[in-house]
C-alpha positions in Angstrom: 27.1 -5.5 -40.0 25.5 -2.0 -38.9 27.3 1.2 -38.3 26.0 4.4 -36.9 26.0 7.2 -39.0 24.5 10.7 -39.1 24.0 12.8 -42.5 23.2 16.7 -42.9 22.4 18.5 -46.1 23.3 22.2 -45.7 21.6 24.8 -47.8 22.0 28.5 -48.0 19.3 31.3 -47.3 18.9 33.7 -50.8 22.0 32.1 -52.3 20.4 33.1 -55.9 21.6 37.0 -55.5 24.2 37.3 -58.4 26.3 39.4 -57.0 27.0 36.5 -54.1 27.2 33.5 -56.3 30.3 33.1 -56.6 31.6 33.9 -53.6 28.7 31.9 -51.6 30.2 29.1 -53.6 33.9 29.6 -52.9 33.2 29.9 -49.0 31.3 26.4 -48.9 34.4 24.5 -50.7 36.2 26.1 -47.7 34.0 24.5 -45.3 34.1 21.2 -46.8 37.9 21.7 -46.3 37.0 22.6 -42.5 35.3 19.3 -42.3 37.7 17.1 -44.0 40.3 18.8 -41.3 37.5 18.3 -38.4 37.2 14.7 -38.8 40.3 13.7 -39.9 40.8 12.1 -36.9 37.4 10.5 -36.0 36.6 7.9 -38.4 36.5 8.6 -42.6 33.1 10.4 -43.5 31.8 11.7 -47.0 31.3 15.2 -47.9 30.8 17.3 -51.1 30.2 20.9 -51.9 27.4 20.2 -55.3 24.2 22.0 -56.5 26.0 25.6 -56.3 24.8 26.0 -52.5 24.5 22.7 -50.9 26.5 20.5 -49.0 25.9 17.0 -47.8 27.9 15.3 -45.2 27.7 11.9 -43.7 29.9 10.3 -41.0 29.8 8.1 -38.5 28.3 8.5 -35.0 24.3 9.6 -34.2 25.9 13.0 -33.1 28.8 14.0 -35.2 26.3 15.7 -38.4 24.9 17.8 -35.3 28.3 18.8 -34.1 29.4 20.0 -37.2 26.0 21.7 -38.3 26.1 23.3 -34.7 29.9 25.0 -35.1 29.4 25.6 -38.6 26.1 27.8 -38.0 27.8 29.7 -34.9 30.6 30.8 -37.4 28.9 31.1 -40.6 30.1 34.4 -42.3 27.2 35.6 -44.1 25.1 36.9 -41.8 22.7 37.4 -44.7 22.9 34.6 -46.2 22.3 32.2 -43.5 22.8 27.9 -43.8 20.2 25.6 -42.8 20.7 22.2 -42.0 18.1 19.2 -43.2 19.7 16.1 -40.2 18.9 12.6 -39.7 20.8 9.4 -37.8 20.4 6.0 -37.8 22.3 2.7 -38.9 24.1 2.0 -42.5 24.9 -1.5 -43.6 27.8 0.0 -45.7 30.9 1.3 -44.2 30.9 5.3 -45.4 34.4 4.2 -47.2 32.6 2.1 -49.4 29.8 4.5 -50.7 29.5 7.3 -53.4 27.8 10.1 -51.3 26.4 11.4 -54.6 25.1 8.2 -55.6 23.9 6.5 -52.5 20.4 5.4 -52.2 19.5 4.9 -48.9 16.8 6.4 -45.8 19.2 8.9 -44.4 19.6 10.7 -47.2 15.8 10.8 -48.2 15.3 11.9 -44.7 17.6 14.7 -44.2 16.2 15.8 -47.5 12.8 15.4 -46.8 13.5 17.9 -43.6 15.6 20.6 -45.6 13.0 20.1 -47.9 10.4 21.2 -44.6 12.5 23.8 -44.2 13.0 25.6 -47.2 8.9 26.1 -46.6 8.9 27.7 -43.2 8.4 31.9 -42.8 10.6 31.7 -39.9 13.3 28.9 -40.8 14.8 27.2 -38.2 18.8 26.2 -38.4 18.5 22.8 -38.1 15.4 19.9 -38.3 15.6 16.7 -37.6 13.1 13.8 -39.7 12.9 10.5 -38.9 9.4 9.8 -39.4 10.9 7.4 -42.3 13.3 5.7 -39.7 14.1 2.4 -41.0 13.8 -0.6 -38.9 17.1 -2.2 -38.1 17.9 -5.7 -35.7 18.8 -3.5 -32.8 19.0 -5.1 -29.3 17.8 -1.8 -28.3 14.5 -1.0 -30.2 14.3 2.4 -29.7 13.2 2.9 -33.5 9.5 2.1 -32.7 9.8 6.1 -30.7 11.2 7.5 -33.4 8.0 9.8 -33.6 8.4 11.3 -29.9 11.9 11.5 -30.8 11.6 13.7 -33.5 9.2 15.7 -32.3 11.5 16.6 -28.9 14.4 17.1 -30.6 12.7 19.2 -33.3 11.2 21.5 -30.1 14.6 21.8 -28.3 15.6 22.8 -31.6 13.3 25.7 -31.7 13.8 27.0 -28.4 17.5 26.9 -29.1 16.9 28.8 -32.5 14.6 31.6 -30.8 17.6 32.6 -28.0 20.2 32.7 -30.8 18.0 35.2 -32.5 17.1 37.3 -29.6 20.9 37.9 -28.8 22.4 41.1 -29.6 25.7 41.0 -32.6 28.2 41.6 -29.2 26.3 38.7 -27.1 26.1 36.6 -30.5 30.0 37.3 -30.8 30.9 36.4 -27.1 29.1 32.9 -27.3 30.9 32.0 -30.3 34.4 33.2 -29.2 33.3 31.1 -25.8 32.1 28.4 -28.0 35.6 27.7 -29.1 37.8 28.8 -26.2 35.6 27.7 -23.5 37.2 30.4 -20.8 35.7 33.8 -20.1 39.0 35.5 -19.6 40.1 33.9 -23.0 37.4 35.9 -24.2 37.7 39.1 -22.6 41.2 39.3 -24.0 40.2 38.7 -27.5 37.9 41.0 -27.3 39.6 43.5 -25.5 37.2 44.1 -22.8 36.8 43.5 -19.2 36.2 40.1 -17.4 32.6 41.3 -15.7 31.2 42.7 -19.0 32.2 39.2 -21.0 29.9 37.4 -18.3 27.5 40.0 -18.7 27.1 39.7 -22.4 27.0 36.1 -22.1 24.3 35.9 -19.2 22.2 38.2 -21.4 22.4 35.7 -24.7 21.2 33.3 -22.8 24.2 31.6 -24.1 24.2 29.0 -20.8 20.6 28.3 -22.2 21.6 27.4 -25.5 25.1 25.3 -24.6 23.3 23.6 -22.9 20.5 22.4 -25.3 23.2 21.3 -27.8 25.6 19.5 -24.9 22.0 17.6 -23.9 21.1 16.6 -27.8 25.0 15.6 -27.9 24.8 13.4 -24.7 21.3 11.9 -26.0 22.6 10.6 -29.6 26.0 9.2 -27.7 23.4 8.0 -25.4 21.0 5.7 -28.2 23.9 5.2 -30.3 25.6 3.6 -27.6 22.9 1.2 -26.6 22.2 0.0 -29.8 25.8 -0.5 -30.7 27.5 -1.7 -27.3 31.1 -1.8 -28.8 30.5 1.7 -30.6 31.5 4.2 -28.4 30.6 8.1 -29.5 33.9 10.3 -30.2 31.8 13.6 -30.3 34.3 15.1 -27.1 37.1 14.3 -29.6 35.8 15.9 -32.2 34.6 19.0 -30.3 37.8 19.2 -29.4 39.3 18.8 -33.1 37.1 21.3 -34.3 38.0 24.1 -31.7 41.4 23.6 -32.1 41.1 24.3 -35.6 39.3 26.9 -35.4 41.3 28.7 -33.0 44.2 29.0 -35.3 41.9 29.8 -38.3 38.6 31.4 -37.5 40.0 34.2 -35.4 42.3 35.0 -38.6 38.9 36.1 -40.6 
C-alpha cells in the first residue's frame, strides 16, 4: 500500500561564519521541536536537525513539507542567514513510522536533494524549489505522474514570483504579513503592533502580501487537490495543520 508523503531538506545561507555556529545550530534543534509540536496532531512524520545546518523532514500529505517550509521561512530569525528549502511529494510504500529518516533510500529524498542541491548554485536563491523530474512511477488510478515536468516547472515559477514580492517588501510590510500570517485579522495586528487599523491595511496592500497568500493558499489547494485524486480515501489535513501551527505560534513566536 501507498501513502502520500512530502519531504524538505532545509539548509542555511552562510551558516559557516564562526561566530554563528553555534547558535545557527541551537536555533534549528528549536525548530525541529516546532515541528514535532506542529504535527503532533496530523499523522507521525520524521525529522532531524544533522550536518550542523540542515534539517530534513518528511510527513505525510503532498502539501504538509510546503506548509511547514512556508511558516518556517516567514518567521526565520536570522535575517542574515536565511533557510532554503530543497521539496518534493509523491507516494512511499513504507508507512513514515517504519523508516530511519537518516537511512532511507528512496526518490524523495534524492529529489529534494537534488533541488537544494539546484539551489545552493543560484546568485539569487530562491526559498523553496520543487524537483520532480525523477518522479517515480506509482499504480495510481490517477496518472498524473506522466506531467510531472509541466508540474514542476509551474510550481517552480509561482515559486519565483512569490520569492520576488517577499523581497521587494519593506522590514514593517514584511513584519505585518507575518503577524497576519498567523493571526489572520487586521485589527489583531494593529494591536500588536500598536498602530492604527488604516496603516496595517496599508502596509499590507503595499507587500503585496494578498499576492503572495494567495500563491501559497493556490500550491496548498493544488497538492490537496492530486493527492486526493490519487488516494480517494486520503483526505489532506493541511487546514488542520495551518491551524496547529498558528496556534503555536501565537503563544511562542510573539514571545521572541
Amino acid at each position: 500500500m501507498n501513502h502520500p508523503v512530502s519531504i524538505f531538506i532545509l539548509d542555511v545561507s552562510n551558516s559557516s561564519s564562526a561566530e554563528m555556529g553555534e547558535e545557527l545550530t541551537n536555533y534549528l534543534d528549536e525548530l525541529v521541536y516546532w515541528i514535532t509540536v506542529w504535527t503532533q496532531e496530523s499523522g507521525h512524520c520524521k525529522v532531524k536537525h544533522r550536518a550542523g545546518d540542515e534539517i530534513i523532514f518528511a510527513g505525510y500529505g503532498y502539501s504538509t513539507a510546503y506548509i511547514i517550509a512556508f511558516f518556517i521561512s516567514r518567521v526565520w530569525r536570522y535575517r542574515d542567514h536565511t533557510p532554503y528549502f530543497g521539496l518534493s511529494f509523491g507516494d512511499s510504500d513504507k508507512e513514515l513510522e517504519e523508516i530511519d529518516i537518516e537511512k532511507w533510500i528512496h526518490p524523495l529524498i534524492k529529489q529534494a536533494r537534488y533541488a537544494n542541491d539546484l539551489l545552493k548554485k543560484e546568485q539569487v536563491r530562491p526559498l523553496f524549489k520543487f524537483e520532480l523530474d525523477q518522479f517515480y512511477q506509482n499504480n495510481s488510478p490517477f496518472p498524473y505522474n506522466q506531467f510531472r515536468n509541466e508540474f514542476e516547472v509551474l510550481i517552480n515559477s509561482l515559486l519565483r514570483v512569490q520569492m520576488i514580492m517577499l523581497k521587494e517588501q519593506t522590514p514593517i510590510q514584511e513584519q505585518v504579513f507575518t503577524c497576519h500570517l498567523i493571526l489572520q485579522q487586521q485589527k489583531a495586528v494593529a494591536k500588536l503592533l500598536e498602530k492604527t487599523a488604516p496603516t496595517i491595511s496599508s502596509h499590507y496592500k503595499k507587500g503585496k502580501s494578498e499576492e503572495i497568500i494567495k500563491i501559497f493558499t493556490e500550491l496548498v489547494t493544488i497538492l490537496d487537490s492530486l493527492q486526493e485524486k490519487s488516494f480517494n480515501q486520503v483526505k489532506a489535513n493541511s487546514e488542520s495543520l495551518m491551524e496547529s501551527i498558528r496556534n503555536h505560534l501565537k503563544i511562542n513566536y510573539f514571545k521572541q
